[in-house]
C-alpha angles and dihedrals in degrees: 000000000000116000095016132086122227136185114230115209115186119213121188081234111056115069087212123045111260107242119203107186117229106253095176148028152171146149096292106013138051131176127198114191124185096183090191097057117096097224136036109010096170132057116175121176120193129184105218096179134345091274105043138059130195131195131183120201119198155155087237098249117039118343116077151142137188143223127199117204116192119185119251121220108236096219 
C-alpha cells in the first residue's frame, strides 16, 4: 500500500477493513476502485457545489446507488 492512497471502509462483517485505492483525482472529483471486492468496487465522490457532495457506489458496470451529502450550517 506504500505510495499509494487508499480509501479504508469498515463493515461489521468483515474482520479487516476493506481498502479501494484512489485512481483518479482531480479539484472537484475522486474514485476509489477495489476490483476484487464483491460490492461495491467503485467509489466516486463529486463535489457538485460548495455545499453539496455526491457519491456514487458501484460495482463499476450496472449496479449502483447514490448518496447526496448537503452541508449543514452550524448556527
Amino acid at each position: 500500500m506504500s505510495n499509494h492512497v487508499f480509501y479504508l471502509a469498515k463493515v461489521r462483517h468483515n474482520k479487516l477493513a476493506v481498502p479501494f485505492k484512489l485512481t483518479r483525482c482531480s479539484k472537484r472529483s475522486a474514485v476509489f476502485e477495489n476490483p476484487e471486492h464483491d460490492f461495491p468496487k467503485k467509489l466516486h465522490y463529486q463535489l457538485q457545489s460548495e455545499n453539496k457532495l455526491t457519491v456514487t457506489v458501484s460495482n463499476g458496470q450496472d449496479k449502483s446507488f447514490t448518496i447526496n451529502y448537503d452541508k449543514q450550517d452550524a448556527g
